[in-house]
N, C-alpha and C positions, 0 to 999 in steps of 0.2 A: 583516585577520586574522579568521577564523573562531570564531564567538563559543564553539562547542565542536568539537572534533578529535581523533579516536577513532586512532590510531598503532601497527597493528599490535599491540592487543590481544588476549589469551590469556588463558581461566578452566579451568579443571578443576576436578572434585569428583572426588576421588582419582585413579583412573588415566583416568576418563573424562571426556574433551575436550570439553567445551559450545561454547566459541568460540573459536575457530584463528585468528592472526593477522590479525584486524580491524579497516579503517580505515575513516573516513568521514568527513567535515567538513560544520556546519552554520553561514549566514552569520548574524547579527542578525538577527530581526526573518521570520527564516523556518522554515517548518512541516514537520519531516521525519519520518518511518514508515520502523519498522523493519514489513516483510512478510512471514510466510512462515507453514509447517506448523507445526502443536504440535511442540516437541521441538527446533525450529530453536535453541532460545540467545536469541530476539531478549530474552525478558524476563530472561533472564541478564547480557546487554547493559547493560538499564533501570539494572538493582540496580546492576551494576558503575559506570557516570554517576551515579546517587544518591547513590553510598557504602557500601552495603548487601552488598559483595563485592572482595574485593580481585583485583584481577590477577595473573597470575601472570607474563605480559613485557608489551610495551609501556608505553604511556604516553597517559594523558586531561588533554587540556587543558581550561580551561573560564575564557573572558576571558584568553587568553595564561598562563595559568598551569597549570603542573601538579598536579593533586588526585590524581592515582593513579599510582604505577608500582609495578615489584615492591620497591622500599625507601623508599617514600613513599606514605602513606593520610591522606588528608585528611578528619577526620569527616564526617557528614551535614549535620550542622546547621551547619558551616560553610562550606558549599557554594555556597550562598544560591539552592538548590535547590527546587521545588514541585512536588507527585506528587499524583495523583489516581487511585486506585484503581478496580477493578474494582467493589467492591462498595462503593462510597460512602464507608463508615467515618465516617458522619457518627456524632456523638455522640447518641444518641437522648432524653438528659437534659437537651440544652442548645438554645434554642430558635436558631433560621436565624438572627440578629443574632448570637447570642455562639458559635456554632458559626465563622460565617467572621470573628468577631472573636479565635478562640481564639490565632491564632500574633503577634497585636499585643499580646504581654503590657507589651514595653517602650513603648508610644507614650501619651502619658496620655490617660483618657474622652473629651476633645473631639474629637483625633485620632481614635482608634478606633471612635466611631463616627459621624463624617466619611468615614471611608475604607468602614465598610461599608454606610453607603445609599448612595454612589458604585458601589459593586461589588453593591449590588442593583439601582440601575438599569441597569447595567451586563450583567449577565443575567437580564435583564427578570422580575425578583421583587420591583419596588418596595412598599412595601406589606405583605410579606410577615416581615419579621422578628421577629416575635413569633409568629411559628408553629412549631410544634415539625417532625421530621423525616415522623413518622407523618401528618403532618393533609398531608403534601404529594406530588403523583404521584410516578412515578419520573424521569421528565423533570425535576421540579424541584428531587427530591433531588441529582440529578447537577449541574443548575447552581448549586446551595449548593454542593456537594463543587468543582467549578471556580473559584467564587467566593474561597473557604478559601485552596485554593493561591495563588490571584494575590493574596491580601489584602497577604502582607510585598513585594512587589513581587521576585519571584524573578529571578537573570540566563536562569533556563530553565524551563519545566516540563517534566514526565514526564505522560503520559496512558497510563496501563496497562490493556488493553482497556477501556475504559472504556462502551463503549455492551453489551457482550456481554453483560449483565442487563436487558434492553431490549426493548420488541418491537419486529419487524420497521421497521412504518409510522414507530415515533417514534425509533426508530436512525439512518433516514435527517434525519430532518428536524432530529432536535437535531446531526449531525454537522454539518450545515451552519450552524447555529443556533452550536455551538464554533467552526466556523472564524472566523466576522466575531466573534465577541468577542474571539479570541485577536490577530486582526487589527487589530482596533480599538483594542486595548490595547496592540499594538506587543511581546509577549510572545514569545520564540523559544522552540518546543516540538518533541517527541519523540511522537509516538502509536507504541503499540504491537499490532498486530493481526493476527488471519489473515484478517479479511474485507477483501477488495481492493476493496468499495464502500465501505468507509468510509474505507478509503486514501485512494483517488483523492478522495473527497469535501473531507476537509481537508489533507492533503498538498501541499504544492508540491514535492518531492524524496520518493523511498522508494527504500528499501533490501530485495531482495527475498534472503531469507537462507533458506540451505540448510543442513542440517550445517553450524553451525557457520561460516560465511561468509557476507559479501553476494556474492551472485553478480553483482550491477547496479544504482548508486546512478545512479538518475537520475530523470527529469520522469513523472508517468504516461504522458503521450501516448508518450514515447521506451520506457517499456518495453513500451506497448503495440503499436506498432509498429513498434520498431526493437531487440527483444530479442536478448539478447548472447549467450546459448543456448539449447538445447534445455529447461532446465529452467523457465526464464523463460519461453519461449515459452506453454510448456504449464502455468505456474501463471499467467499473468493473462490474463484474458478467456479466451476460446472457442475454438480452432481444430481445423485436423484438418492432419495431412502427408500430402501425395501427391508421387510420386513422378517428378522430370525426370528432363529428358536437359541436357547446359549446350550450346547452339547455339556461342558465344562466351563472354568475358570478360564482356558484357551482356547474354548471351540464355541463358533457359531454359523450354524444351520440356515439359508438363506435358499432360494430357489433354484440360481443357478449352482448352487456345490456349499461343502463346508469350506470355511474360512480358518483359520488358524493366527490370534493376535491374543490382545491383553482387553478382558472384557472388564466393565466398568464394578464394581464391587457393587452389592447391594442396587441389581441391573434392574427389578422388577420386583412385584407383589409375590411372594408363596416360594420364596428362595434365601439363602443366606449366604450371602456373597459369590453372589454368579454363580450358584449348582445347576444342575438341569432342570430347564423350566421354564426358564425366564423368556418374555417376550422384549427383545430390541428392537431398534431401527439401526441399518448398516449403511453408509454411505457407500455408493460407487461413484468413482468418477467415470469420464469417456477414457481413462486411459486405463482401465480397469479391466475394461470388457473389448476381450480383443476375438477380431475374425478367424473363424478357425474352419474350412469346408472339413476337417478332418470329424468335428466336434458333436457330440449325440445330441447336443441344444441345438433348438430353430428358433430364431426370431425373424418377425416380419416388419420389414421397411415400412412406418408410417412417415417419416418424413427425413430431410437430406439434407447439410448446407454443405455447397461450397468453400471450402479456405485455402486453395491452392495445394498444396501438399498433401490434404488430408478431405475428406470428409467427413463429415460430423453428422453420425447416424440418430436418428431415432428411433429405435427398435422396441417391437411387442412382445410380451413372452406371453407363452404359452396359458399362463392364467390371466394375459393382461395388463401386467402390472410394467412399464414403460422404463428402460436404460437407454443411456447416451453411450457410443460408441465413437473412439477415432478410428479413421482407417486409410491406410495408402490413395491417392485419389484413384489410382488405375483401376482400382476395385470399385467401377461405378455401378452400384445395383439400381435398380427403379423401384420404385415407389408400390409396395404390393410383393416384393420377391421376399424370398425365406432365406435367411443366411444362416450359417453355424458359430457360432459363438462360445467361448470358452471366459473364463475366469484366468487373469493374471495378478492378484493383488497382493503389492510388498508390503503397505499399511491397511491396518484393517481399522476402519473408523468406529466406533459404535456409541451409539448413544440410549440412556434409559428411556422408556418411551413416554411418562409422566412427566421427567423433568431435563432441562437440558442442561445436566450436570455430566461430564464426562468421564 
């Protein structure tokens, strides 16, 4: 049984619809993301799992029981819920010991603070609890603020953008840094975000939410290359669509070579389930289109970025139509050179070109 399970739920704020028949289910002990645009609902979602929102149809389970439908609201604090804000919310009066000691009102002194040098070694601040919020970065105000929620031992937590007052460098490092605590602590959680690197970084399962819907709950690697349409395609990672022909039910024809994958049934107009004929659109990603001087294709360098390791090509092909390349950085071409380029692709994406059914 799925420690929480989201049943075709439904919010509105008056006549306008934040989230439209919503489901999803997360196991014990596993890390899921909701993903998408500003405006998507995902943190409409959060509240609604919290408490903080009532539903208007379905039904939220949480440990086999129901805490929300439209004629049942289970408080917050009955939830046995832990949320961890964007903006810390740490108390700036109450020093790192009795900030994450704040929600153990009922455990007596010995208990409480037992459990919170546990929970500061824990997110490695041992040491540190008689320091107030101010005297500490913001890296370690965020693992106080982490610390707090896991202190009463929650069935879930909620992590609501929480690295997006962060910089860059320590975004990455402390998302990683949250995953193996949350791991470690055996905690099942909810991050809620627009950046898809902090998804994939602690995520085992994300939910990539459009209007009001997930369009695709599944593994990163799966929506990264095995995305369920057009809009998933095009919100995670990089690609570009160019345009086949379908050879077969397994074959499709694109500029730089044929492909060979599982083409969409009933792909196009004047075909019957993928024969030859059909017009698609194929995804490449930059890890698709790889450098090859051996290779009888030219593409011309229009544009470069830098990423340390790699460069991230923008190449022209020969009729024009524009691919993304990665490439070794030592392979620094300019801007105007021809390079040779070949096809490496282990998933073949494709999509009907009328509809973004896959």
């Amino acid at each position: 049984m799925p420690l929480l399970e989201l049943k075709n739920i439904s919010h509105a704020y008056g006549d306008h619809a934040v989230v439209s028949d919503l489901s999803c289910a997360l196991e014990q002990g596993a890390i899921g993301c909701l993903l998408g645009p500003s405006g998507c609902g995902k943190t409409t979602v959060l509240r609604a799992i919290a408490g903080f929102e009532q539903v208007s149809r379905g039904e939220i389970h949480l440990n086999g029981r129901v805490v929300s439908s439209p004629g049942l609201h289970v408080p917050p604090e009955q939830r046995r819920i832990g949320m961890v804000f964007q903006d810390f919310a740490l108390f700036p009066h109450l020093s790192v010991a009795d900030n994450i000691a704040f929600g153990l009102r009922h455990d007596g002194d010995a208990g409480r603070r037992a459990r919170v040098e546990e929970l500061l070694v824990t997110v490695g601040l041992s040491g540190a609890g008689g320091k107030y919020p101010h005297e500490l970065s913001g890296g370690q105000q965020q693992r106080v603020a982490l610390a707090r929620a896991l202190a009463p031992k929650p069935h879930l937590l909620l992590l609501d953008e929480p690295f997006s007052n962060l910089d860059v460098d320590l975004r990455e490092r402390l998302s990683l840094e949250v995953r193996d605590i949350l791991k470690q602590s055996g905690i099942t959680a909810i991050l809620v975000t627009h950046d898809q690197h902090e998804a994939f970084a602690v995520a085992d399962e994300i939910g990539i939410m459009h209007e009001g819907r997930i369009q695709q709950w599944d593994t990163p690697y799966n929506l990264y290359h095995r995305p369920i349409n057009r809009f998933v395609a095009d919100f995670v990672g990089q690609g570009v669509f160019l345009q086949g022909d379908v050879l077969s039910a397994r074959e499709v024809q694109i500029e730089l070579g044929t492909l060979a994958g599982s083409i969409p049934t009933e792909c196009g107009v004047g075909c019957a389930a993928c024969g030859k004929g059909c017009r698609v659109s194929v995804l490449l990603r930059p890890d698709d289109v790889v450098r090859d001087d051996a290779a009888a294709t030219q593409a011309e360098v229009v544009a470069k970025a830098f990423r340390g390791a790699e460069f991230l090509y923008t190449l022209k092909l020969p009729s024009g139509v524009r691919v993304l390349s990665l490439v070794p950085s030592h392979h620094n071409h300019a801007i105007g050179e021809k390079i040779g380029i070949r096809l490496d692709v282990d998933h073949v994406v494709v999509f009907r070109n009328q509809t973004e059914n896959a």
